[in-house]
N, CA, C and O atoms as a Tripos MOL2 file, in Angstrom:
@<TRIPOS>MOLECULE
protein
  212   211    53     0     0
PROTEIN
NO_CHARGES

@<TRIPOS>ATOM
      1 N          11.3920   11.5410  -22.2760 N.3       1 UNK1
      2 CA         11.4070   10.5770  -21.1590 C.3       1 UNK1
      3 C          10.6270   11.1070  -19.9530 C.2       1 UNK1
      4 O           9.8660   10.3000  -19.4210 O.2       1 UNK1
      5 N          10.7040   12.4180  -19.4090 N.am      2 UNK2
      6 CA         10.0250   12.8680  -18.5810 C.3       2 UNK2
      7 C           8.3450   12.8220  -18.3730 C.2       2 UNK2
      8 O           7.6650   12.7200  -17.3520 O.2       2 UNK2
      9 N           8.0310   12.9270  -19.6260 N.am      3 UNK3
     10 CA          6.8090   13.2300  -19.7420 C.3       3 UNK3
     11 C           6.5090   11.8010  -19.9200 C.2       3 UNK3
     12 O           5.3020   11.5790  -19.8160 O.2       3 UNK3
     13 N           7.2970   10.6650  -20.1780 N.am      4 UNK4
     14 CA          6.6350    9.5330  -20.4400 C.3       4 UNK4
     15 C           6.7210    8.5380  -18.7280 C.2       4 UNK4
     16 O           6.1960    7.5340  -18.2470 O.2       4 UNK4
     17 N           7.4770    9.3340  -18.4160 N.am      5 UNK5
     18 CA          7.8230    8.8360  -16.5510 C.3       5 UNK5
     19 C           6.3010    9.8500  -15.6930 C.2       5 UNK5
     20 O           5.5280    9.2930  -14.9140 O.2       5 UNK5
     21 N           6.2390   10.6460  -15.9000 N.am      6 UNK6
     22 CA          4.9560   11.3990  -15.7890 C.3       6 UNK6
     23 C           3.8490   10.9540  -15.9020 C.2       6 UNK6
     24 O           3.0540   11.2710  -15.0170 O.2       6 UNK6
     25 N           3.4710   10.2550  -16.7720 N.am      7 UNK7
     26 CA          2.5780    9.5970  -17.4250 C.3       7 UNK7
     27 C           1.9500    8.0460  -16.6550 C.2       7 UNK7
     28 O           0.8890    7.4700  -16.4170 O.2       7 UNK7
     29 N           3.4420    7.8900  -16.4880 N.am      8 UNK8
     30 CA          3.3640    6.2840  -15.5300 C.3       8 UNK8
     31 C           3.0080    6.6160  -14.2470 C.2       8 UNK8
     32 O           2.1690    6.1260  -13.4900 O.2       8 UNK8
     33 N           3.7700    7.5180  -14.1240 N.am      9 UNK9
     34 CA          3.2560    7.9770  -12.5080 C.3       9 UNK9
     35 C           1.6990    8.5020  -11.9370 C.2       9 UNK9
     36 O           1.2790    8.2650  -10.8040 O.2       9 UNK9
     37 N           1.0380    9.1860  -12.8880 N.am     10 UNK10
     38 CA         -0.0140    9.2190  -12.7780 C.3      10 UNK10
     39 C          -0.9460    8.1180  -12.9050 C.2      10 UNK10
     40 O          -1.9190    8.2030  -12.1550 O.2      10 UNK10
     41 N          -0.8980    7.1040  -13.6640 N.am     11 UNK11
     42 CA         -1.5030    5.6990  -14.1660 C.3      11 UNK11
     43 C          -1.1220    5.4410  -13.0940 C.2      11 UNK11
     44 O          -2.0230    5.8930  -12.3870 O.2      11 UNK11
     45 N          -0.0550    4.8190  -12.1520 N.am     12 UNK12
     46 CA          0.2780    4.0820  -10.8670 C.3      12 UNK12
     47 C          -0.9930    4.5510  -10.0850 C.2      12 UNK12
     48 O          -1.8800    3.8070   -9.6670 O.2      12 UNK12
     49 N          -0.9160    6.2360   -9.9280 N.am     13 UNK13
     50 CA         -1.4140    6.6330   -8.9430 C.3      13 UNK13
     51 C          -2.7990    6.4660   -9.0520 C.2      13 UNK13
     52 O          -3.4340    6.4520   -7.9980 O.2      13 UNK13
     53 N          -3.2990    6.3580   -9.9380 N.am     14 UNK14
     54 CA         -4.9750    5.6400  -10.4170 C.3      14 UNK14
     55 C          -5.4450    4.8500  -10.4620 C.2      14 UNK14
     56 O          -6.6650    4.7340  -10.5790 O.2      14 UNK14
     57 N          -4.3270    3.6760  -10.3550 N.am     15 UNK15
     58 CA         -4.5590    2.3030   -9.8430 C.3      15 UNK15
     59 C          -4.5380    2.1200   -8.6430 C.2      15 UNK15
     60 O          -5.5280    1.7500   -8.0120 O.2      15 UNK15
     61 N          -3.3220    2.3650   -8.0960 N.am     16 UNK16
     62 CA         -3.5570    2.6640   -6.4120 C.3      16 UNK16
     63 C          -5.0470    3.0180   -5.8980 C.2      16 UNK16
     64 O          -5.7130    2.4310   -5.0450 O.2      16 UNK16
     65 N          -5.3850    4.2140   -6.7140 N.am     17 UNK17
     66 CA         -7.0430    4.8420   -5.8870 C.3      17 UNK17
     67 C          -7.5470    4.0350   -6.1060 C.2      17 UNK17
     68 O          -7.9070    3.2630   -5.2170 O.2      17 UNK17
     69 N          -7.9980    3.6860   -8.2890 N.am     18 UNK18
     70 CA         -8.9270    2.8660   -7.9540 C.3      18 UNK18
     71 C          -8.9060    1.2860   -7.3490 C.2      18 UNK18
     72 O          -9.8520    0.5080   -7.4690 O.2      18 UNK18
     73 N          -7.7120    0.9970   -6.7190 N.am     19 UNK19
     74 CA         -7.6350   -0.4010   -5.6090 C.3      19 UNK19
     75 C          -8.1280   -0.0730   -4.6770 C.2      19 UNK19
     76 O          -8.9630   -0.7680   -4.0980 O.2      19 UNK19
     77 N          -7.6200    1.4520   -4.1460 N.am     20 UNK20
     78 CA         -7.9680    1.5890   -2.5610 C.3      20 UNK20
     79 C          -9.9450    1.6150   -2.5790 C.2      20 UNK20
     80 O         -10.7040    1.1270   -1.7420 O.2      20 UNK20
     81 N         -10.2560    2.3140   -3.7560 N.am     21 UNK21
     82 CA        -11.7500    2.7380   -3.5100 C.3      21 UNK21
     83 C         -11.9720    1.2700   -4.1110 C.2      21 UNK21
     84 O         -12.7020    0.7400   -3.2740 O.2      21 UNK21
     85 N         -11.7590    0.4680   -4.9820 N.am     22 UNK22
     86 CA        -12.4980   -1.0320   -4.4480 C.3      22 UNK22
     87 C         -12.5480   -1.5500   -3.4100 C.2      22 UNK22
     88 O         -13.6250   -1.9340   -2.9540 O.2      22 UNK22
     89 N         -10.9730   -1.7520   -2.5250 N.am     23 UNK23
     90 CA        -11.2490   -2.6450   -1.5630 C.3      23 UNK23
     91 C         -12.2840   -1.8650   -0.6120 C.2      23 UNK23
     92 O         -13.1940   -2.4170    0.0060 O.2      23 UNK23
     93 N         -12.0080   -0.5400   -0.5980 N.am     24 UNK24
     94 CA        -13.1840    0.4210    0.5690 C.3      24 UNK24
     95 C         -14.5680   -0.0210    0.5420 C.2      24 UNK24
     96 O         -15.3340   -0.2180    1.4850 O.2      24 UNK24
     97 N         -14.8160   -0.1840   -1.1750 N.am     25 UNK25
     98 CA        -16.4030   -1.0260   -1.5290 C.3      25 UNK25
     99 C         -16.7120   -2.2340   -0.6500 C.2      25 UNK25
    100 O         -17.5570   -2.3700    0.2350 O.2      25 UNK25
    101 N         -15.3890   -3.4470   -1.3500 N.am     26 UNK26
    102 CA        -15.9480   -4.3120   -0.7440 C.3      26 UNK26
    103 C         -15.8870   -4.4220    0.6040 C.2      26 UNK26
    104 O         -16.8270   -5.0460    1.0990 O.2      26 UNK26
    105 N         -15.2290   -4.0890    1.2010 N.am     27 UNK27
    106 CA        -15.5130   -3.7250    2.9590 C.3      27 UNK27
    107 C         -16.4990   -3.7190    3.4340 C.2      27 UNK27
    108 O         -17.2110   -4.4150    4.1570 O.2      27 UNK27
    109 N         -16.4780   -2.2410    2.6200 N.am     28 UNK28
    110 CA        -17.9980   -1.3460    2.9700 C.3      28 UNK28
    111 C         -18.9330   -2.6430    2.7650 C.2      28 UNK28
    112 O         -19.7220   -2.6780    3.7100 O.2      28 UNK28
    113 N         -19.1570   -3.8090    1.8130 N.am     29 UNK29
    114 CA        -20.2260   -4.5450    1.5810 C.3      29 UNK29
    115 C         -20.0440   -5.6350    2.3310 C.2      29 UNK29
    116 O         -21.0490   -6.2670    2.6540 O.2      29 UNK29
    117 N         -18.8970   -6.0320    2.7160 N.am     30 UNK30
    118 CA        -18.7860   -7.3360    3.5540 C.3      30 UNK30
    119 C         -19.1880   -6.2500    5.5190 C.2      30 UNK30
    120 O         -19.7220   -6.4650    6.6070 O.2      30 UNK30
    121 N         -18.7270   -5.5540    5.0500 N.am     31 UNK31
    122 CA        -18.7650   -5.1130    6.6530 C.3      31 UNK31
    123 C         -20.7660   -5.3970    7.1370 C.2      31 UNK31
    124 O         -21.1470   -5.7140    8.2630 O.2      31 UNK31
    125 N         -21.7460   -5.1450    5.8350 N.am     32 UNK32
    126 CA        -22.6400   -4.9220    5.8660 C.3      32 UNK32
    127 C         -23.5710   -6.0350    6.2460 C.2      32 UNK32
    128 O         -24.7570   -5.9850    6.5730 O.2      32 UNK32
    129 N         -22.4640   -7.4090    6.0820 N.am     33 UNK33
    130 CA        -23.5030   -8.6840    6.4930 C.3      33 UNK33
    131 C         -22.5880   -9.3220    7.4910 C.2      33 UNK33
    132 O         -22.8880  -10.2890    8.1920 O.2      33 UNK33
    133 N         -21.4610   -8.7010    7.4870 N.am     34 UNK34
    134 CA        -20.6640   -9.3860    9.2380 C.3      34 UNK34
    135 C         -20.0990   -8.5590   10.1030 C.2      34 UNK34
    136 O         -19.0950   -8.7680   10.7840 O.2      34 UNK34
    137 N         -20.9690   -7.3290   10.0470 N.am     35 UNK35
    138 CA        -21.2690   -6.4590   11.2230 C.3      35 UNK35
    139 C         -21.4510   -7.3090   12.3380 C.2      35 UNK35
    140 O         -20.4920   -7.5660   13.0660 O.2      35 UNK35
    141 N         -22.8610   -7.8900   12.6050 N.am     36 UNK36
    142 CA        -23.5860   -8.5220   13.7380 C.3      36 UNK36
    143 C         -22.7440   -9.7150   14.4620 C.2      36 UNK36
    144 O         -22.3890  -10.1780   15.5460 O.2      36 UNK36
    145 N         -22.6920   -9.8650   13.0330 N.am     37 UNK37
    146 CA        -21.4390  -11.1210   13.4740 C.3      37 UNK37
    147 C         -20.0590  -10.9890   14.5270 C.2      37 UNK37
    148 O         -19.6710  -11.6290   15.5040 O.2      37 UNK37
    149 N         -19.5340   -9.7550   13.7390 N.am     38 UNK38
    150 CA        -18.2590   -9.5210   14.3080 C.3      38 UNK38
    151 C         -18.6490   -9.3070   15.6060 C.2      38 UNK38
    152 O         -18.2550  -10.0590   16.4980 O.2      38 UNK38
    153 N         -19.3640   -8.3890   15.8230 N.am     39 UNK39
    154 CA        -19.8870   -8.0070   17.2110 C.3      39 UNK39
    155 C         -19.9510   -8.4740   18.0620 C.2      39 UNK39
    156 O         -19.3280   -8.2090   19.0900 O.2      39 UNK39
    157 N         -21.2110   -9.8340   17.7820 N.am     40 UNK40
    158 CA        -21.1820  -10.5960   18.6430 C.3      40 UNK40
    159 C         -20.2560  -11.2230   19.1940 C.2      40 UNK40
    160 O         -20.5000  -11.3270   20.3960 O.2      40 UNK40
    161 N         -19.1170  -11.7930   18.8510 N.am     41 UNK41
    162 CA        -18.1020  -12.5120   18.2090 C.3      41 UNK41
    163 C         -17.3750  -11.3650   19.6270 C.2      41 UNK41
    164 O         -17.2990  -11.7840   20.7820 O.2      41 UNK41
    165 N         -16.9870  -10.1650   19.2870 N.am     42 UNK42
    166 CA        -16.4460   -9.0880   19.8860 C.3      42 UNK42
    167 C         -16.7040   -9.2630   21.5750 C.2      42 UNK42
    168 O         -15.8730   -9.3240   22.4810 O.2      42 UNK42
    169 N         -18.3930   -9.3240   21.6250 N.am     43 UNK43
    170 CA        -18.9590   -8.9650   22.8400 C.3      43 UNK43
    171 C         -18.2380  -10.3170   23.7100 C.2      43 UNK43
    172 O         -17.7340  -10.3010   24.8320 O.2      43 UNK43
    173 N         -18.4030  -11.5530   22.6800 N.am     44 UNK44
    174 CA        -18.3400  -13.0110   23.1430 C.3      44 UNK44
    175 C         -16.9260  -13.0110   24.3960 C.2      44 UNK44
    176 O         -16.8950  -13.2320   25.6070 O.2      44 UNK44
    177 N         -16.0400  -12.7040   23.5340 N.am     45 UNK45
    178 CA        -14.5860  -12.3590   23.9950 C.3      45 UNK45
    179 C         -14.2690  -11.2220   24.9680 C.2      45 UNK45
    180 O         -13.2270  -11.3640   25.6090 O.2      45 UNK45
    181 N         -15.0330  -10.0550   25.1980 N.am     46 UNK46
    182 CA        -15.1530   -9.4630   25.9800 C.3      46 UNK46
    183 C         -15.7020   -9.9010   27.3890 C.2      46 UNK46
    184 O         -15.3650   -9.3520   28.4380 O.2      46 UNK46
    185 N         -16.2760  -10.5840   27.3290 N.am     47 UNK47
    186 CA        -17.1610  -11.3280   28.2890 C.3      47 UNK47
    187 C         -16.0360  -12.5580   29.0420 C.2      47 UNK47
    188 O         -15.9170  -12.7350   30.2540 O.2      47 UNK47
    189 N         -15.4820  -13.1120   28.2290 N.am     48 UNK48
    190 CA        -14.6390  -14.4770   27.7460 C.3      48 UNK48
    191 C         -13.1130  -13.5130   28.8130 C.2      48 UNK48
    192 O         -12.6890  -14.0590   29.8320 O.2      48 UNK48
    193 N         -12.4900  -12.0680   28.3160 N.am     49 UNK49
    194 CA        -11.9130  -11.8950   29.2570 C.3      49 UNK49
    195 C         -11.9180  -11.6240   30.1030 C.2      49 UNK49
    196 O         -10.9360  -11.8220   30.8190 O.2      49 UNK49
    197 N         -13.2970  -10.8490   30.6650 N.am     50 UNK50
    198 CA        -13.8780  -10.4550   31.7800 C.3      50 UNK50
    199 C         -13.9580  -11.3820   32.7390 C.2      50 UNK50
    200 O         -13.7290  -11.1090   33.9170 O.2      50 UNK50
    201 N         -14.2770  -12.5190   32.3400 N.am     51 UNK51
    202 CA        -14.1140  -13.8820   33.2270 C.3      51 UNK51
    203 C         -12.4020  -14.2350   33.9730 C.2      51 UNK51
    204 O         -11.9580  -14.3900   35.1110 O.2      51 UNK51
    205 N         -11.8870  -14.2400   32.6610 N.am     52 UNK52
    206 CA        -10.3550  -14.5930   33.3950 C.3      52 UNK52
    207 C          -9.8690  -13.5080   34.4020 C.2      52 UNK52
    208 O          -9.2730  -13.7330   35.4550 O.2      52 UNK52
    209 N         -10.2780  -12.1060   33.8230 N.am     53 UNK53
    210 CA         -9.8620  -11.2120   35.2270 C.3      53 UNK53
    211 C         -10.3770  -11.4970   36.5810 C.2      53 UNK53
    212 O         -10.0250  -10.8020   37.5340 O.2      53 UNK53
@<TRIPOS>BOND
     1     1     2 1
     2     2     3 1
     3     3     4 2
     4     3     5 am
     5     5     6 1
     6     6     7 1
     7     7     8 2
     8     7     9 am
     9     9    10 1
    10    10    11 1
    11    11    12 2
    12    11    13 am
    13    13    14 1
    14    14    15 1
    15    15    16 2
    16    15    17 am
    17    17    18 1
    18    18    19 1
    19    19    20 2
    20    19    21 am
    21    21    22 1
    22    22    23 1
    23    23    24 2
    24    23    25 am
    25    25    26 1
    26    26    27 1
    27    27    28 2
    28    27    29 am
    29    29    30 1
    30    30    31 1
    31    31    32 2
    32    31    33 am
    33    33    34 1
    34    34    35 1
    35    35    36 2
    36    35    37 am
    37    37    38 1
    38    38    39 1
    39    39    40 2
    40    39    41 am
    41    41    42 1
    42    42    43 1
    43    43    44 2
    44    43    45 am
    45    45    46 1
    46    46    47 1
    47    47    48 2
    48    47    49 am
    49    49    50 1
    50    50    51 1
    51    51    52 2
    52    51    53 am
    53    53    54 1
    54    54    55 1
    55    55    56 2
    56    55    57 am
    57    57    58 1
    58    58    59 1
    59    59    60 2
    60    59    61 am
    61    61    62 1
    62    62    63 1
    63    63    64 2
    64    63    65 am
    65    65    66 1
    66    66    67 1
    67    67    68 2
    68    67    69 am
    69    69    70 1
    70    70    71 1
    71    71    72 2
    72    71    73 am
    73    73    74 1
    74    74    75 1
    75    75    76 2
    76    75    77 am
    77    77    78 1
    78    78    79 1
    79    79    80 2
    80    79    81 am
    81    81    82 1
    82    82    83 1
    83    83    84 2
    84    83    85 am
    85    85    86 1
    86    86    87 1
    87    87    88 2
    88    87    89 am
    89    89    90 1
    90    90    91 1
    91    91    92 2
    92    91    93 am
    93    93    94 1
    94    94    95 1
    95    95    96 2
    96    95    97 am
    97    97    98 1
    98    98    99 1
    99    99   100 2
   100    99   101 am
   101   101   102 1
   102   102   103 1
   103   103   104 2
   104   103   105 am
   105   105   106 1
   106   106   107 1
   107   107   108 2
   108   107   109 am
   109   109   110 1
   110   110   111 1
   111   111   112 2
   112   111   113 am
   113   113   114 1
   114   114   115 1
   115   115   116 2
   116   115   117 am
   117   117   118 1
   118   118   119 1
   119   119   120 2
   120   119   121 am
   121   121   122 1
   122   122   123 1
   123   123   124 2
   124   123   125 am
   125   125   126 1
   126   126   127 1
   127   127   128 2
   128   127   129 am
   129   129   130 1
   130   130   131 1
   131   131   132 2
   132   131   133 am
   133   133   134 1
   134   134   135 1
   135   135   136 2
   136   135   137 am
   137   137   138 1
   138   138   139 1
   139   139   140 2
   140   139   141 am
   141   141   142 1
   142   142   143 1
   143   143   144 2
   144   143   145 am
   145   145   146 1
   146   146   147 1
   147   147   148 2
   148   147   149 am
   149   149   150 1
   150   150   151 1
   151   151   152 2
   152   151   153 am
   153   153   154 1
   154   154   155 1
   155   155   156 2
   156   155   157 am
   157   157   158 1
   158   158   159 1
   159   159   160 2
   160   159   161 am
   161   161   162 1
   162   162   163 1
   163   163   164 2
   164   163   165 am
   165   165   166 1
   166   166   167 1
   167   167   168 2
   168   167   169 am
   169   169   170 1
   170   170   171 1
   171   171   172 2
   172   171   173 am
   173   173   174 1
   174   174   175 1
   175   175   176 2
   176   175   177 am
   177   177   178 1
   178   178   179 1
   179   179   180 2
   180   179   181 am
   181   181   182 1
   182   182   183 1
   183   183   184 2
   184   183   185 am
   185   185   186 1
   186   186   187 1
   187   187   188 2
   188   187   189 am
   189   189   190 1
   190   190   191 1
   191   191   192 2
   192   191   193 am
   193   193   194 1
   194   194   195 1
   195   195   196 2
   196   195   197 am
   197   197   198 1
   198   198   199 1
   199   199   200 2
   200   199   201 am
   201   201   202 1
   202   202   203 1
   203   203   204 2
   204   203   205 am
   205   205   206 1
   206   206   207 1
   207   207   208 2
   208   207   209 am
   209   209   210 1
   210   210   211 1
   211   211   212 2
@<TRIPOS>SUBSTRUCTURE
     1 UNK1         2 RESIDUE 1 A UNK
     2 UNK2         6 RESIDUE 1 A UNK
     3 UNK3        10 RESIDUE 1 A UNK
     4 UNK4        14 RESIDUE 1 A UNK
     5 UNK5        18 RESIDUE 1 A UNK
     6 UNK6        22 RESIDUE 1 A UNK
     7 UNK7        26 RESIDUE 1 A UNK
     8 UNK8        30 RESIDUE 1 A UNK
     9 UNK9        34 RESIDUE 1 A UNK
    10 UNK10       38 RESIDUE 1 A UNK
    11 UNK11       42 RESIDUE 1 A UNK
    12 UNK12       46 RESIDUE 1 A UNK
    13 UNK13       50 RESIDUE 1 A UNK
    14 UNK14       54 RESIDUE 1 A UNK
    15 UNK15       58 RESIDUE 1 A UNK
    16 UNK16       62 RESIDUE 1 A UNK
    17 UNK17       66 RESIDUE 1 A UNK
    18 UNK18       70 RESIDUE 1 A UNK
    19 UNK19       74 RESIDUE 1 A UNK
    20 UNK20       78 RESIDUE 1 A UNK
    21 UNK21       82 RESIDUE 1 A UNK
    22 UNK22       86 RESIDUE 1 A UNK
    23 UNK23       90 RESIDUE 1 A UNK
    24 UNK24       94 RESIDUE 1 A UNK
    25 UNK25       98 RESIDUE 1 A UNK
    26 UNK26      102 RESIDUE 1 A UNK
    27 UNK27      106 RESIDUE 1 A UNK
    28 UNK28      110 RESIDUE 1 A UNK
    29 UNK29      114 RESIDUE 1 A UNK
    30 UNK30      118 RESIDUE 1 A UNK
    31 UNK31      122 RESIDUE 1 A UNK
    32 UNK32      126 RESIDUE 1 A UNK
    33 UNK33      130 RESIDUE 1 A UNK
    34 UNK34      134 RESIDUE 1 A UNK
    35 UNK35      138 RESIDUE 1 A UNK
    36 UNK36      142 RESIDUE 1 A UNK
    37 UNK37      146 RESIDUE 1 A UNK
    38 UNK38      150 RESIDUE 1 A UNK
    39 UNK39      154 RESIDUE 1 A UNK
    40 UNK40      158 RESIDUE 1 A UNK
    41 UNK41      162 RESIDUE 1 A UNK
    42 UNK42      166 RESIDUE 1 A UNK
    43 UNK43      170 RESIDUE 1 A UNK
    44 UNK44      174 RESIDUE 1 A UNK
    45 UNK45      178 RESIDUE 1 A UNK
    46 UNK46      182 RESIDUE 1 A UNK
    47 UNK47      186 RESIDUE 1 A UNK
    48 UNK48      190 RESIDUE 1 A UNK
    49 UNK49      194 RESIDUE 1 A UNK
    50 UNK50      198 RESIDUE 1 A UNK
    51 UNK51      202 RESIDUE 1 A UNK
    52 UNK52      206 RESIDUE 1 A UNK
    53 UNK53      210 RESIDUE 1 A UNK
């Protein structure tokens, strides 16, 4: 039983990574075409509270 609880636990833990290092991908690839976007978007609202102060 140990070694078969062992077993699972490592498989969990490899799914976990390889989820975490996908979603990191697609990030990494969405970040890459709504960078500018966000930014702007960022600056917009910065500006937007700068006004109300």
């Amino acid at each position: 039983m140990v070694i078969i609880n062992d077993f699972l636990n490592r498989c969990s833990c490899l799914q976990m990574w390889f989820q975490g290092f996908f979603i990191h991908l697609l990030s990494n690839l969405l970040n890459i075409h709504f960078t500018q976007e966000t930014e702007q978007k960022l600056k917009i609202k910065e500006i937007k509270l700068r006004v109300v102060k």
